[in-house]
C-alpha positions in Angstrom: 155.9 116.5 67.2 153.7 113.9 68.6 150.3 113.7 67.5 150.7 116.4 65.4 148.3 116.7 62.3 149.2 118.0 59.0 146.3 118.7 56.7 146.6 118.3 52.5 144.7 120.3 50.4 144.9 119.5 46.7 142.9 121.8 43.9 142.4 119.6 40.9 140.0 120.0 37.7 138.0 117.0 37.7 137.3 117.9 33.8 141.0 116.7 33.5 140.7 112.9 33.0 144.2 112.5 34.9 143.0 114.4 38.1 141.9 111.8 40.6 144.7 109.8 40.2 147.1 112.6 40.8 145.2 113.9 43.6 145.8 110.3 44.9 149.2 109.9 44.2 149.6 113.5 46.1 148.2 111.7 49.2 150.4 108.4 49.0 153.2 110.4 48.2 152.7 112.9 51.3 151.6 110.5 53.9 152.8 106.7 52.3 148.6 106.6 51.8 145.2 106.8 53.0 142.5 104.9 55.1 139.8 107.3 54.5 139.1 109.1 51.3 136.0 111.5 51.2 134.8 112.1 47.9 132.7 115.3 48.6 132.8 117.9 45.1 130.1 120.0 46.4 126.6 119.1 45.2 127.1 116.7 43.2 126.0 112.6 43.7 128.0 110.6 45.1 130.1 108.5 42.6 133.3 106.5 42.7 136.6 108.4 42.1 138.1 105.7 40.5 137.0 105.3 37.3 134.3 107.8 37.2 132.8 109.1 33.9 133.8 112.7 33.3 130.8 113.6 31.4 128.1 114.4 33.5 130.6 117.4 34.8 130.0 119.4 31.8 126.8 120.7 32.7 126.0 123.0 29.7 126.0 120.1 27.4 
């Protein structure tokens, strides 16, 4: 279909070291990769998803 738009929705843990780069290799591996990648987890600050630090996610400790 021409034009047609297919939307990916991934779930991942980001507590789980290994999740941004699966979530990543989900989108190269669907569409052959990305030109836009919008890194929006809710309230939290915008960071860099590669090579983020996990910590500040646990928020109890």
């Amino acid at each position: 279909m021409r034009g047609a738009f297919f939307p990916l929705a991934v779930q991942v843990d980001l507590l789980d070291d290994s999740a941004p780069k699966e979530m990543i290799s989900s989108a190269v591996q669907n569409f052959g990769g990305f030109d836009i990648l919008v890194n929006n987890p809710g309230i939290y600050p915008s960071v860099h998803i590669i090579g983020y630090d996990h910590c500040p996610w646990y928020l109890d400790g």
